[in-house]
PyMOL Python script that loads the backbone (N, CA, C, O; Angstrom):
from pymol import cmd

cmd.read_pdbstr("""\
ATOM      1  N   UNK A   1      11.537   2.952  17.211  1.00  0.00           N
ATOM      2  CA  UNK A   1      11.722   2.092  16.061  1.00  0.00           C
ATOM      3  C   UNK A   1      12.075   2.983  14.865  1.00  0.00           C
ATOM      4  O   UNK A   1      11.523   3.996  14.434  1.00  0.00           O
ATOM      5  N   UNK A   2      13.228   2.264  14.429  1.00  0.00           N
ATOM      6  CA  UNK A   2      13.202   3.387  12.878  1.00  0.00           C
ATOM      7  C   UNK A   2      12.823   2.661  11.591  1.00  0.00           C
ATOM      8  O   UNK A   2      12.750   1.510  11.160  1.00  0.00           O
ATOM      9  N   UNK A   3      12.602   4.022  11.164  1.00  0.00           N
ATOM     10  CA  UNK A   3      11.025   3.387   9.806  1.00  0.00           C
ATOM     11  C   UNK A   3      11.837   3.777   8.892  1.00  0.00           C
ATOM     12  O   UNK A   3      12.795   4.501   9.159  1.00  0.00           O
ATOM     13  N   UNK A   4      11.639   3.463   8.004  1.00  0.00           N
ATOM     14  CA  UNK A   4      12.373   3.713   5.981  1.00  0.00           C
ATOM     15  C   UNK A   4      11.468   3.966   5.428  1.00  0.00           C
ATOM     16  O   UNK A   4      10.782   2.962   5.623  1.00  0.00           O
ATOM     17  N   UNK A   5      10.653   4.892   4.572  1.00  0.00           N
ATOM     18  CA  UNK A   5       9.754   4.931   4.278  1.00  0.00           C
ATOM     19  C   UNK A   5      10.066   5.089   2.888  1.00  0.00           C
ATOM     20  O   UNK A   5      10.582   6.156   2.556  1.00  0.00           O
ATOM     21  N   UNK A   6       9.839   4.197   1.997  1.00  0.00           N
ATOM     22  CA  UNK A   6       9.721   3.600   0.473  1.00  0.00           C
ATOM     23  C   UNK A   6       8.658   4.331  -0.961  1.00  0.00           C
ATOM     24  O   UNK A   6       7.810   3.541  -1.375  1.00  0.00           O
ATOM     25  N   UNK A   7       8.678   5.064  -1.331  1.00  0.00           N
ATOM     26  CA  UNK A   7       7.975   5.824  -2.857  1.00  0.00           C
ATOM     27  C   UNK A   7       8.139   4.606  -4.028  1.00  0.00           C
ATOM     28  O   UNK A   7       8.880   4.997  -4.929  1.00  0.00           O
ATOM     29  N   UNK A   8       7.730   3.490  -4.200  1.00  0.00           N
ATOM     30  CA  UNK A   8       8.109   2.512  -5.003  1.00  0.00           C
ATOM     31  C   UNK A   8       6.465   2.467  -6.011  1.00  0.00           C
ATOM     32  O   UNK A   8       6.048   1.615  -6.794  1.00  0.00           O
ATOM     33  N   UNK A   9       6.018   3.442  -5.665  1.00  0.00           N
ATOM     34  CA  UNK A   9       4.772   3.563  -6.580  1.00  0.00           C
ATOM     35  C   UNK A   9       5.019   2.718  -8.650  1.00  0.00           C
ATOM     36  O   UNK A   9       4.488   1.789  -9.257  1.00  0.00           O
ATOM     37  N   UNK A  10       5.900   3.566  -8.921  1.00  0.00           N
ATOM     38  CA  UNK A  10       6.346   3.520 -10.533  1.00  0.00           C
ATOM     39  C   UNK A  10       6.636   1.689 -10.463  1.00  0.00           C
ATOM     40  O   UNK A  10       6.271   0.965 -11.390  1.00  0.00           O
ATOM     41  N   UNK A  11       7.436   1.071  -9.041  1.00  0.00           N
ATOM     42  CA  UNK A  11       7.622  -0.316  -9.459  1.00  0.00           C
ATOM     43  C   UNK A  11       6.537  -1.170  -9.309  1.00  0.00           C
ATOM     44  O   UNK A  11       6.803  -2.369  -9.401  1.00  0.00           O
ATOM     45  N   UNK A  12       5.000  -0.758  -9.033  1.00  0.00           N
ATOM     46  CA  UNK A  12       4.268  -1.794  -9.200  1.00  0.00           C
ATOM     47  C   UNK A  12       3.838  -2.973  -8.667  1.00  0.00           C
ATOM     48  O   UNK A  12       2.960  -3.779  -8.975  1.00  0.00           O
ATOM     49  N   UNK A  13       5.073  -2.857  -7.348  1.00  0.00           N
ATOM     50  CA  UNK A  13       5.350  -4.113  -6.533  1.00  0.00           C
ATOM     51  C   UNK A  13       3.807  -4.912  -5.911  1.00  0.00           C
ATOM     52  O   UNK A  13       2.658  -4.470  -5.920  1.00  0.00           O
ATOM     53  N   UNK A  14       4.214  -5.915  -5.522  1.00  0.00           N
ATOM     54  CA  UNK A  14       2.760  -6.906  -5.001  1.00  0.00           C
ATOM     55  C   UNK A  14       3.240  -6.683  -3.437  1.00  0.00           C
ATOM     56  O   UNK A  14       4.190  -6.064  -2.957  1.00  0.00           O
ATOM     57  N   UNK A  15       2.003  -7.579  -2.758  1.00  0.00           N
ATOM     58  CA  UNK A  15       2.615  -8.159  -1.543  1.00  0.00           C
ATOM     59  C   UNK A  15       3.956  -8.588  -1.710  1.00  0.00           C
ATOM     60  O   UNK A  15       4.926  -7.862  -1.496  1.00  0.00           O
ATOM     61  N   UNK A  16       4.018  -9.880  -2.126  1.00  0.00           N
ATOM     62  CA  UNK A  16       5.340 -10.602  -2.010  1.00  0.00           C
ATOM     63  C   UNK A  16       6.859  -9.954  -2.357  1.00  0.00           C
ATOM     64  O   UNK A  16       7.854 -10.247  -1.695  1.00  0.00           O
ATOM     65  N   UNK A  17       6.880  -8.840  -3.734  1.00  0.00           N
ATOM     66  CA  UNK A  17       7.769  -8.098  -3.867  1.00  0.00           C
ATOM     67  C   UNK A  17       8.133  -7.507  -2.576  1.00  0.00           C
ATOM     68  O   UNK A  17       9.142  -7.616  -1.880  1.00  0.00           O
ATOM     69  N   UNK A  18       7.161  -6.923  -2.457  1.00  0.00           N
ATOM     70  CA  UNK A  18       7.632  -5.841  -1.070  1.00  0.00           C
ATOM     71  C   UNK A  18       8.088  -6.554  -0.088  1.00  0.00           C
ATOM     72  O   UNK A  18       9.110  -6.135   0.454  1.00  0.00           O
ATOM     73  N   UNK A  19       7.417  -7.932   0.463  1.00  0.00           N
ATOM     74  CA  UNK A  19       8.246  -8.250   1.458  1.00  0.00           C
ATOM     75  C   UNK A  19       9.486  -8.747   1.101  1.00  0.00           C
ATOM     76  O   UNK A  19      10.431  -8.764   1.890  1.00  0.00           O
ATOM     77  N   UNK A  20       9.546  -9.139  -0.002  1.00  0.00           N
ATOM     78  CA  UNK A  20      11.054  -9.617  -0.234  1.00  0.00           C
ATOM     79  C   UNK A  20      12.029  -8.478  -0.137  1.00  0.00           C
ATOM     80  O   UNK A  20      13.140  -8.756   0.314  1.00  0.00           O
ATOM     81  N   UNK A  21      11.750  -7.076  -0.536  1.00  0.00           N
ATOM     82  CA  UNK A  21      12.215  -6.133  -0.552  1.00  0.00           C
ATOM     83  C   UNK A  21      13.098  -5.846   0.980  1.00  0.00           C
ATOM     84  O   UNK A  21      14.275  -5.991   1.311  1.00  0.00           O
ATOM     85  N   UNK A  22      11.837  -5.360   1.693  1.00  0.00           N
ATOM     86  CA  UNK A  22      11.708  -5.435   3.318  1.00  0.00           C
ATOM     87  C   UNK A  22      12.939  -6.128   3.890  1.00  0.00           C
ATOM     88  O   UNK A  22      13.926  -5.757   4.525  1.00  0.00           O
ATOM     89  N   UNK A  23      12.397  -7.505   3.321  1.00  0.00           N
ATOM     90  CA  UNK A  23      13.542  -8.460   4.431  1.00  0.00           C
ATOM     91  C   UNK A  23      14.890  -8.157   4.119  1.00  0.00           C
ATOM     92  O   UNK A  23      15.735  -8.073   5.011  1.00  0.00           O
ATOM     93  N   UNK A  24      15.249  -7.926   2.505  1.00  0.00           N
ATOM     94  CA  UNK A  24      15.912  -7.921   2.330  1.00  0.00           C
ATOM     95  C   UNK A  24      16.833  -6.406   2.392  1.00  0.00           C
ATOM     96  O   UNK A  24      18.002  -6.296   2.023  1.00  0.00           O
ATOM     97  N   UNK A  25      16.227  -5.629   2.788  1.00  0.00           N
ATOM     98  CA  UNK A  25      16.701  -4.141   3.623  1.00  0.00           C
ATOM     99  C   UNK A  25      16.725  -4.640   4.944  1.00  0.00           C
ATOM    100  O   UNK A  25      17.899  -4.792   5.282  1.00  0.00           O
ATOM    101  N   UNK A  26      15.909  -4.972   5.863  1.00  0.00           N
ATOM    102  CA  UNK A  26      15.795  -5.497   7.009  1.00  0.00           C
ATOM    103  C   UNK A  26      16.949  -5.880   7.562  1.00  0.00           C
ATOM    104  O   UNK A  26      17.253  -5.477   8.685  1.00  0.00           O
ATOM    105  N   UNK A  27      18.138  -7.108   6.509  1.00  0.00           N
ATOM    106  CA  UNK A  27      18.946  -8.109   6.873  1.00  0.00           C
ATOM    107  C   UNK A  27      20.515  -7.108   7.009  1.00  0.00           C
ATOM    108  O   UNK A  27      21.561  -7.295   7.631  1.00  0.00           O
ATOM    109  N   UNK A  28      20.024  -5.998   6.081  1.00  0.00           N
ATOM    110  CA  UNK A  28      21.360  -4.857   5.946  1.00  0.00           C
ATOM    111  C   UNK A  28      21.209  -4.333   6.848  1.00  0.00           C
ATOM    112  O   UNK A  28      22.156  -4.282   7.633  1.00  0.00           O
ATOM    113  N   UNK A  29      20.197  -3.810   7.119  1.00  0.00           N
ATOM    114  CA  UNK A  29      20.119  -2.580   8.611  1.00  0.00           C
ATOM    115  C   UNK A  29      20.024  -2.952   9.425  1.00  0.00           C
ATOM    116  O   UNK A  29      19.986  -2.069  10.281  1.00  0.00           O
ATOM    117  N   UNK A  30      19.891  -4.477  10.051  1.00  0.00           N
ATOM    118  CA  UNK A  30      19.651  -4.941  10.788  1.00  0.00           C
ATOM    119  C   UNK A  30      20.777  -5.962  11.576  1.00  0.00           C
ATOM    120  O   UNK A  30      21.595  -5.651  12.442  1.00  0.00           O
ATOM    121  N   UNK A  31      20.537  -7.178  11.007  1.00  0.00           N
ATOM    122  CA  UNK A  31      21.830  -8.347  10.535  1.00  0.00           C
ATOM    123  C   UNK A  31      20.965  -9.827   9.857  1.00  0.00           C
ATOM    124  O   UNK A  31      19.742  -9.718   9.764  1.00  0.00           O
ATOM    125  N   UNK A  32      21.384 -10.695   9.562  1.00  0.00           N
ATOM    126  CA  UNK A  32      20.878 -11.680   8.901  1.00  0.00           C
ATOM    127  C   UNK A  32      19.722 -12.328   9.643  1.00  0.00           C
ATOM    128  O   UNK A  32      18.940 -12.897   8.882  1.00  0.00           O
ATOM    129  N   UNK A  33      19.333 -12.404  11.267  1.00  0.00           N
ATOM    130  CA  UNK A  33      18.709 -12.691  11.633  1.00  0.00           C
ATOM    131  C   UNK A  33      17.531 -11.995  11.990  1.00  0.00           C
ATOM    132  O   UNK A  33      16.815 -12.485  12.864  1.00  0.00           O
ATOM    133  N   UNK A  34      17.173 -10.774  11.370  1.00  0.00           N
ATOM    134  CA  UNK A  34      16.368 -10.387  11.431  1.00  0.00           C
ATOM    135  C   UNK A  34      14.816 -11.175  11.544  1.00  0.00           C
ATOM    136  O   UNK A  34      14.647 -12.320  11.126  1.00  0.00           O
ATOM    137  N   UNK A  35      13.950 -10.520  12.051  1.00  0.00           N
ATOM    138  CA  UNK A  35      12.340 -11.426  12.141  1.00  0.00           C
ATOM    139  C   UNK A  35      11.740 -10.390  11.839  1.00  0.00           C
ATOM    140  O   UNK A  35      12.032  -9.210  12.031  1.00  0.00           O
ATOM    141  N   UNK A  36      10.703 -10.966  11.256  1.00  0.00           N
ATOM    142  CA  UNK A  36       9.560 -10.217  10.947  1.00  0.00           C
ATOM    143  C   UNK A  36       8.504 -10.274  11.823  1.00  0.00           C
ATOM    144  O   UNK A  36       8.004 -11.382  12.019  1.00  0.00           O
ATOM    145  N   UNK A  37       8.080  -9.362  12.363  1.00  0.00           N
ATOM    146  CA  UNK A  37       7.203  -9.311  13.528  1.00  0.00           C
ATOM    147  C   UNK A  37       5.753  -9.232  13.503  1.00  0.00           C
ATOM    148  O   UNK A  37       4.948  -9.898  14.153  1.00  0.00           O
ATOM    149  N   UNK A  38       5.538  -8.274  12.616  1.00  0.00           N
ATOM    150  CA  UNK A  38       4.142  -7.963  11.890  1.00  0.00           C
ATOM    151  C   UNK A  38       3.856  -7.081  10.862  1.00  0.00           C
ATOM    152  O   UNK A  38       4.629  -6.178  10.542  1.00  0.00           O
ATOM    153  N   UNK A  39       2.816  -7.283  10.338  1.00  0.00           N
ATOM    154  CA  UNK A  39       2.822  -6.279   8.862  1.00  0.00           C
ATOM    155  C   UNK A  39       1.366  -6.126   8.285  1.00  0.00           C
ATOM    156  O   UNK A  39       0.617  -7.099   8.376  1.00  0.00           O
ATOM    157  N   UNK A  40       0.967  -5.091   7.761  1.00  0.00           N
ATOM    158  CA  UNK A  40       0.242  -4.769   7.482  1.00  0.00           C
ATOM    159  C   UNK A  40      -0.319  -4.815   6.040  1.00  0.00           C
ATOM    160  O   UNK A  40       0.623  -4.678   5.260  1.00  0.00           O
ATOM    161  N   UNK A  41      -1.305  -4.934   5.500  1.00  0.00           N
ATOM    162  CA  UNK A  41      -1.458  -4.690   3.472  1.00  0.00           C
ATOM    163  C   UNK A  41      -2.434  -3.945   3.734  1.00  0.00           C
ATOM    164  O   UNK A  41      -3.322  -4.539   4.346  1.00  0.00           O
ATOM    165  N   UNK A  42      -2.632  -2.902   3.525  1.00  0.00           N
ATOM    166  CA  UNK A  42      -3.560  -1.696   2.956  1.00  0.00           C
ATOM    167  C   UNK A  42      -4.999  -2.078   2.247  1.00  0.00           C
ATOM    168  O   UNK A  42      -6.202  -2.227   2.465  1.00  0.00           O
ATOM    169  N   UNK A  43      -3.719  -2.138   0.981  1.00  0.00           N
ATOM    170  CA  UNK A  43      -5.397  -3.103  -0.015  1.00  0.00           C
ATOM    171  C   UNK A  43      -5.978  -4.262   0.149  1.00  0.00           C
ATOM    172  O   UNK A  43      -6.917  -4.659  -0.541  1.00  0.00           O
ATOM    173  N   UNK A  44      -5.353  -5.000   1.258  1.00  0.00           N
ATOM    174  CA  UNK A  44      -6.714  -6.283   1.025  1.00  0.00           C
ATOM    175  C   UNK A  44      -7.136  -6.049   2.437  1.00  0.00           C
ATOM    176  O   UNK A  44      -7.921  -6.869   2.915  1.00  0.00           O
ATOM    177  N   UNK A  45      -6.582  -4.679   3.453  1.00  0.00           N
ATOM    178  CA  UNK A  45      -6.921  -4.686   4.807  1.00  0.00           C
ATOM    179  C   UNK A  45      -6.977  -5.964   5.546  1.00  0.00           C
ATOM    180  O   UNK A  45      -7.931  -6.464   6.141  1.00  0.00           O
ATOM    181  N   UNK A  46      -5.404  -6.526   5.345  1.00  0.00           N
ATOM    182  CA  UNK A  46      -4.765  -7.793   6.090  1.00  0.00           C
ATOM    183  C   UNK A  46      -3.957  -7.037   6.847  1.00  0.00           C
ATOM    184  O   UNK A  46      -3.533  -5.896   6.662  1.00  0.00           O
ATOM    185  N   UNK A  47      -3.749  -8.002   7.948  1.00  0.00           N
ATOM    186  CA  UNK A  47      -2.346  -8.062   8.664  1.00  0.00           C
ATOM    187  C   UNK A  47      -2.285  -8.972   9.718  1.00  0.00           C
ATOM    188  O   UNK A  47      -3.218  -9.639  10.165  1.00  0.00           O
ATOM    189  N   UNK A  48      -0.729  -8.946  10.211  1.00  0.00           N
ATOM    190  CA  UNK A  48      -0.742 -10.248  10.782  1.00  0.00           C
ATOM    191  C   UNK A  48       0.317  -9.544  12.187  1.00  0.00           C
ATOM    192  O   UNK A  48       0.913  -8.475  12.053  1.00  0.00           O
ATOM    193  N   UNK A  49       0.373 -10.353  13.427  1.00  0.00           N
ATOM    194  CA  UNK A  49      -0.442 -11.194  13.380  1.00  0.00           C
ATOM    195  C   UNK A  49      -2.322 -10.464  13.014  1.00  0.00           C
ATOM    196  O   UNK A  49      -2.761  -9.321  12.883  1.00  0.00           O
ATOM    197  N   UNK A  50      -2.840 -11.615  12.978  1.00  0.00           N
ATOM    198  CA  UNK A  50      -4.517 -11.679  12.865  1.00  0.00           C
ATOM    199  C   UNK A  50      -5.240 -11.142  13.863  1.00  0.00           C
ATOM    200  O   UNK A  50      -4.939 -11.630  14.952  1.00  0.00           O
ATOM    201  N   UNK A  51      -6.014 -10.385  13.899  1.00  0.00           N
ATOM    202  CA  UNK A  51      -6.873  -9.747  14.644  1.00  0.00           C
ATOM    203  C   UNK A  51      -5.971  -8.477  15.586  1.00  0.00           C
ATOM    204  O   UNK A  51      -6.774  -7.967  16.368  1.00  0.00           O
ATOM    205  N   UNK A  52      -4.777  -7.936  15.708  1.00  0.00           N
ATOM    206  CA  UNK A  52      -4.392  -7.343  16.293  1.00  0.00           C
ATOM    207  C   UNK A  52      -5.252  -6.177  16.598  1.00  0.00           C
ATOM    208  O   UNK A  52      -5.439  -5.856  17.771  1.00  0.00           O
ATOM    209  N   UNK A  53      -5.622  -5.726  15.923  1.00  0.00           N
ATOM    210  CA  UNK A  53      -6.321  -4.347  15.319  1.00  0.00           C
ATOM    211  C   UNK A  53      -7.488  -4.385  16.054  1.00  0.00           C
ATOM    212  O   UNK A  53      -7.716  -3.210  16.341  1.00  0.00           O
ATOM    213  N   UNK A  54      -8.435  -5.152  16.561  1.00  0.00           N
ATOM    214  CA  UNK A  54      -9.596  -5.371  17.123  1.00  0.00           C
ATOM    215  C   UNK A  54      -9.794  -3.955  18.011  1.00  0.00           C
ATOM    216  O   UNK A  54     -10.552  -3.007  17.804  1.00  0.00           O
ATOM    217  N   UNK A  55      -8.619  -4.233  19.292  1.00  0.00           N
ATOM    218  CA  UNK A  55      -8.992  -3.275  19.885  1.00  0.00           C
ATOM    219  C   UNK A  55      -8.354  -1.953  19.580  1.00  0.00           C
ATOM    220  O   UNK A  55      -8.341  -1.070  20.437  1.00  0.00           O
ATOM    221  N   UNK A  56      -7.909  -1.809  18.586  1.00  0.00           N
ATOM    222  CA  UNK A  56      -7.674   0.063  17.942  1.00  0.00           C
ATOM    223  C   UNK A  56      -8.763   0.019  17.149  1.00  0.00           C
ATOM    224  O   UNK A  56      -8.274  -0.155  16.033  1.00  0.00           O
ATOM    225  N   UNK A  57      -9.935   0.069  17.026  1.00  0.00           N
ATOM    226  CA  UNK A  57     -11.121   0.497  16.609  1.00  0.00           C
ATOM    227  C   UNK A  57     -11.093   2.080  16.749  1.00  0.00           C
ATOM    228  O   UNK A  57     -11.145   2.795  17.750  1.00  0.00           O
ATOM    229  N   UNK A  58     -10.995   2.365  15.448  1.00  0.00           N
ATOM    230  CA  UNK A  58     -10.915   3.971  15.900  1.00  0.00           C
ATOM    231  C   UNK A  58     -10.300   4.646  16.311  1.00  0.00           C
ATOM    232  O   UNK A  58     -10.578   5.809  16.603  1.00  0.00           O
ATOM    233  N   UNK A  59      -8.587   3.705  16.538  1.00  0.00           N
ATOM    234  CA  UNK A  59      -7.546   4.637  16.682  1.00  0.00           C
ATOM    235  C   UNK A  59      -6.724   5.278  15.601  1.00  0.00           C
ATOM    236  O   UNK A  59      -7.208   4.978  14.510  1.00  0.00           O
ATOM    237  N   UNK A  60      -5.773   5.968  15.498  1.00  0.00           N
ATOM    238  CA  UNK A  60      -4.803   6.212  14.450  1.00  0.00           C
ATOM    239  C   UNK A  60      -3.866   5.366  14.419  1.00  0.00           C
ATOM    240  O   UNK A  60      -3.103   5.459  13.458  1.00  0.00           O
ATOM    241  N   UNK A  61      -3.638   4.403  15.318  1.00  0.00           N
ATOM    242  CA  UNK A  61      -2.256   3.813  15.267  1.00  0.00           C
ATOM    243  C   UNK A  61      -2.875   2.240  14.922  1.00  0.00           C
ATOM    244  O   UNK A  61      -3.865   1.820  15.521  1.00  0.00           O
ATOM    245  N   UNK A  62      -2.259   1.545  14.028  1.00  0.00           N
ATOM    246  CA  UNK A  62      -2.646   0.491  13.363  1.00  0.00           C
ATOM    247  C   UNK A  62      -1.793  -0.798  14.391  1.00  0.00           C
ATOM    248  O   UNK A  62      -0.622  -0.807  14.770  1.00  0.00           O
ATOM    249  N   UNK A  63      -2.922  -1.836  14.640  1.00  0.00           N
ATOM    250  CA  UNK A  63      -2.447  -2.881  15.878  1.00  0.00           C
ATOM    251  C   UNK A  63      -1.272  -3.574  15.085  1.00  0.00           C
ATOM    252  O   UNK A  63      -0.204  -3.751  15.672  1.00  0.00           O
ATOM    253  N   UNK A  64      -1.368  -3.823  14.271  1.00  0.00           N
ATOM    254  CA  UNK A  64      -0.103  -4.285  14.078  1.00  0.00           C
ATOM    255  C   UNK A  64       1.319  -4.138  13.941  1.00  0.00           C
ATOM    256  O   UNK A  64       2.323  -4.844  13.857  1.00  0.00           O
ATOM    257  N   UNK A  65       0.760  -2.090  13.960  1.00  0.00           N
ATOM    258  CA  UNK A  65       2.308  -1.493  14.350  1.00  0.00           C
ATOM    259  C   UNK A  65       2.870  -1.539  16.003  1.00  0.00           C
ATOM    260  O   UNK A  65       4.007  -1.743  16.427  1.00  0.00           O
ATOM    261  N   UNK A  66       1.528  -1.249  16.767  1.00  0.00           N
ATOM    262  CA  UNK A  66       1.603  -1.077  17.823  1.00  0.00           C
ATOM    263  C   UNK A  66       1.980  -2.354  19.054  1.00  0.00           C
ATOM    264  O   UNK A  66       2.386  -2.274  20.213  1.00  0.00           O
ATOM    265  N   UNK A  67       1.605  -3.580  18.119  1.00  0.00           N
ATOM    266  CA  UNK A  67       1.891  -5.026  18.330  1.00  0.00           C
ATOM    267  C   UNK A  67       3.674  -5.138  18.618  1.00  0.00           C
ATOM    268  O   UNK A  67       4.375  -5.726  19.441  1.00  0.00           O
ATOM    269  N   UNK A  68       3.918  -4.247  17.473  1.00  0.00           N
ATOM    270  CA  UNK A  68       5.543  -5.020  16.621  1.00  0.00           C
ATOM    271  C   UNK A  68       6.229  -3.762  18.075  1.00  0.00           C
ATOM    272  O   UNK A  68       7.029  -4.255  18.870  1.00  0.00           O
ATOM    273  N   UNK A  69       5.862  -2.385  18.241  1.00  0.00           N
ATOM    274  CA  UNK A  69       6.431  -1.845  19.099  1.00  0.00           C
ATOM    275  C   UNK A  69       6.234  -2.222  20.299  1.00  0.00           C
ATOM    276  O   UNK A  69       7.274  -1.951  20.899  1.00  0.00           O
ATOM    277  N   UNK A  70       5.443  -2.729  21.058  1.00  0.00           N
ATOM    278  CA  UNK A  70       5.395  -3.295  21.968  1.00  0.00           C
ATOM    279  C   UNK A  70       6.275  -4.633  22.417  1.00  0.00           C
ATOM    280  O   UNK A  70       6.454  -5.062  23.558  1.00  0.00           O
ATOM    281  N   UNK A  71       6.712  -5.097  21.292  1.00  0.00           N
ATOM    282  CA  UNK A  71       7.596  -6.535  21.179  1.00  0.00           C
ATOM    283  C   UNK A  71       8.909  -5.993  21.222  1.00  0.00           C
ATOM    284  O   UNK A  71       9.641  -6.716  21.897  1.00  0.00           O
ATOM    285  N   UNK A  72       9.374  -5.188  20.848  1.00  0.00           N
ATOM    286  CA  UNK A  72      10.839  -4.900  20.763  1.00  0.00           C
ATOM    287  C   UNK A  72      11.465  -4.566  19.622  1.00  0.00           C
ATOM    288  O   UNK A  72      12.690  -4.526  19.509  1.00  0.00           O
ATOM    289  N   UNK A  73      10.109  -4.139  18.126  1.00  0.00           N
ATOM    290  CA  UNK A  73      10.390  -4.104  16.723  1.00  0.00           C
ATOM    291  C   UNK A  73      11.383  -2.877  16.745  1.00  0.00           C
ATOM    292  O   UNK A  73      11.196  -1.914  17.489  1.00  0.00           O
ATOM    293  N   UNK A  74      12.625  -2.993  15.737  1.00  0.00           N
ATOM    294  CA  UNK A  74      13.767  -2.158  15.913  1.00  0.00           C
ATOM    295  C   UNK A  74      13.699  -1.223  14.216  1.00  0.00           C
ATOM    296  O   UNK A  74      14.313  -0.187  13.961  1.00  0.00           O
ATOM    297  N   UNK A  75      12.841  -1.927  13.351  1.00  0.00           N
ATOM    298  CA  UNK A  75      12.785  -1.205  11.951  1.00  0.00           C
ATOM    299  C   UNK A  75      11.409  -1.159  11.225  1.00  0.00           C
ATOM    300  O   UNK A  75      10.948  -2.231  10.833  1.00  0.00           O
ATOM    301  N   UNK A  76      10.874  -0.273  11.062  1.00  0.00           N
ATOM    302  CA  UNK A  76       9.641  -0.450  10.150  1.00  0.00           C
ATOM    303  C   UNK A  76       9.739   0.302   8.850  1.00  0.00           C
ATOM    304  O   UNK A  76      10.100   1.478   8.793  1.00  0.00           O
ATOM    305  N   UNK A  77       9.284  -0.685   7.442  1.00  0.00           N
ATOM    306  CA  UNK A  77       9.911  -0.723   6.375  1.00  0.00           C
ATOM    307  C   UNK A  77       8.125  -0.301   5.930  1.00  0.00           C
ATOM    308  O   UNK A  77       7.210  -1.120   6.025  1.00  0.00           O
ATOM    309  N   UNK A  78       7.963   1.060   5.477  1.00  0.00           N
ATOM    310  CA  UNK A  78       6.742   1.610   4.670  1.00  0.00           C
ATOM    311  C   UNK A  78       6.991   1.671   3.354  1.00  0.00           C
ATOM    312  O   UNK A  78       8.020   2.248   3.002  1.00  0.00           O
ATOM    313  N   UNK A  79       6.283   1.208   2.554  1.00  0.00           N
ATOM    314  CA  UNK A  79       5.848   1.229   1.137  1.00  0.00           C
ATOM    315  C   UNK A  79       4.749   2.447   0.739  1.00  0.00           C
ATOM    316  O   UNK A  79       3.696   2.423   1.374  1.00  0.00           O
ATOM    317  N   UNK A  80       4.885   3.279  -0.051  1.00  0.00           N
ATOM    318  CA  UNK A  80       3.834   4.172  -0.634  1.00  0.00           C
ATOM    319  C   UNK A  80       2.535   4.451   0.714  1.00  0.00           C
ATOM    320  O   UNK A  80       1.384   4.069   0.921  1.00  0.00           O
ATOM    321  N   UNK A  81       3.684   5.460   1.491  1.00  0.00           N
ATOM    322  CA  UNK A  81       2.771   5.865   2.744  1.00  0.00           C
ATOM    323  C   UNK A  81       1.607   5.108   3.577  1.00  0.00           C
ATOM    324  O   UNK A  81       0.652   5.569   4.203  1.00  0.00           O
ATOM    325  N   UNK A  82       1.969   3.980   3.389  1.00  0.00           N
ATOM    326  CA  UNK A  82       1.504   3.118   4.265  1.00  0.00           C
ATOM    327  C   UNK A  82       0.541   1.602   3.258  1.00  0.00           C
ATOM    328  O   UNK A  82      -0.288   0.945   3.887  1.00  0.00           O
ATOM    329  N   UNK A  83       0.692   1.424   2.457  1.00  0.00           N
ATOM    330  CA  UNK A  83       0.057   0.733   1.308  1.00  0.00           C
ATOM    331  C   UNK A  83       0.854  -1.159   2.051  1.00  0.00           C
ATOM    332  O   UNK A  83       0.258  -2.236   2.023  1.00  0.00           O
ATOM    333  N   UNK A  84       1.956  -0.952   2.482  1.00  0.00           N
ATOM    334  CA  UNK A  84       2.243  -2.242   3.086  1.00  0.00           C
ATOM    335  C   UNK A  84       3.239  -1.463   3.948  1.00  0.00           C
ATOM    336  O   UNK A  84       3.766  -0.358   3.821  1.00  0.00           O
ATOM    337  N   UNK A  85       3.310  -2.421   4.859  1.00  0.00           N
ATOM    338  CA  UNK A  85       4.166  -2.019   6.100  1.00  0.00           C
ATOM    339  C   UNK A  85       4.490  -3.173   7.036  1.00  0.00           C
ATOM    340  O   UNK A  85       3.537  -3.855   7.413  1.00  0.00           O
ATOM    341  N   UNK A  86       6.076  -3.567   7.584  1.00  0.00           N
ATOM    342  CA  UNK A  86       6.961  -4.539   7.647  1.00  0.00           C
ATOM    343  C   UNK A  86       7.158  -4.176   8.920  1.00  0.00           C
ATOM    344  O   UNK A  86       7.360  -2.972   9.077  1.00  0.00           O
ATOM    345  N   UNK A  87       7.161  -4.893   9.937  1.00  0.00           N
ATOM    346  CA  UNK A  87       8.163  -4.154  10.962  1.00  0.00           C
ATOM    347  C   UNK A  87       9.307  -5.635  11.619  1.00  0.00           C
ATOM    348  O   UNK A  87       8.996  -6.825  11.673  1.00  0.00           O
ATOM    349  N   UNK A  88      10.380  -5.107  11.957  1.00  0.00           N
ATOM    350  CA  UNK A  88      10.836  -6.408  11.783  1.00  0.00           C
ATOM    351  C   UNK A  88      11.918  -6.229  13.466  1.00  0.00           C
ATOM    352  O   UNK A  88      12.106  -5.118  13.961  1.00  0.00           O
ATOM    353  N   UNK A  89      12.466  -7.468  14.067  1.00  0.00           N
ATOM    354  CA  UNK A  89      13.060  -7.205  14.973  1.00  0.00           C
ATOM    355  C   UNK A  89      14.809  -7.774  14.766  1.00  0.00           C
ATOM    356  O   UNK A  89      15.632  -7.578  15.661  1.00  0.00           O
TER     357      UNK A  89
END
""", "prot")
cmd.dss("prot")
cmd.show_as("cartoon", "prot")
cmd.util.cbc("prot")
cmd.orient("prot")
């Protein structure tokens, strides 16, 4: 999967910025039909889908990345070293 990894610290962005961001890199590197597969938020320690993560208890690799690679995810879009994270197919 190839990742973009984003320094957008100075813009302040929210959740919703960023994913709008995401998709909207996503749809260029990708094509218009891009999906969003799963994603992660740092600070409120969300992600979706929900509960992925259960069984990486104590791993390094976060279930919802490992979710989106297992599916066929072709781009993962990082924000401020991992603060939100997109992965999309």
């Amino acid at each position: 999967m190839k990742t973009l990894r984003l320094d957008t610290t100075e813009l302040g962005l929210d959740f919703n910025a960023a994913l709008k961001l995401a998709t909207a890199i996503s749809r260029q590197q990708l094509d218009e039909d891009a999906m969003l597969l799963s994603w992660y938020d740092r600070e409120r320690d969300l992600e979706s889908p929900a509960g992925v993560s259960e069984c990486h208890e104590g791993c390094a690799t976060k279930g919802s990345w490992d979710y989106a690679l297992n599916r066929g995810a072709r781009l993962a879009v990082e924000f401020d070293s991992g603060r939100y994270t997109f992965c999309f197919l």
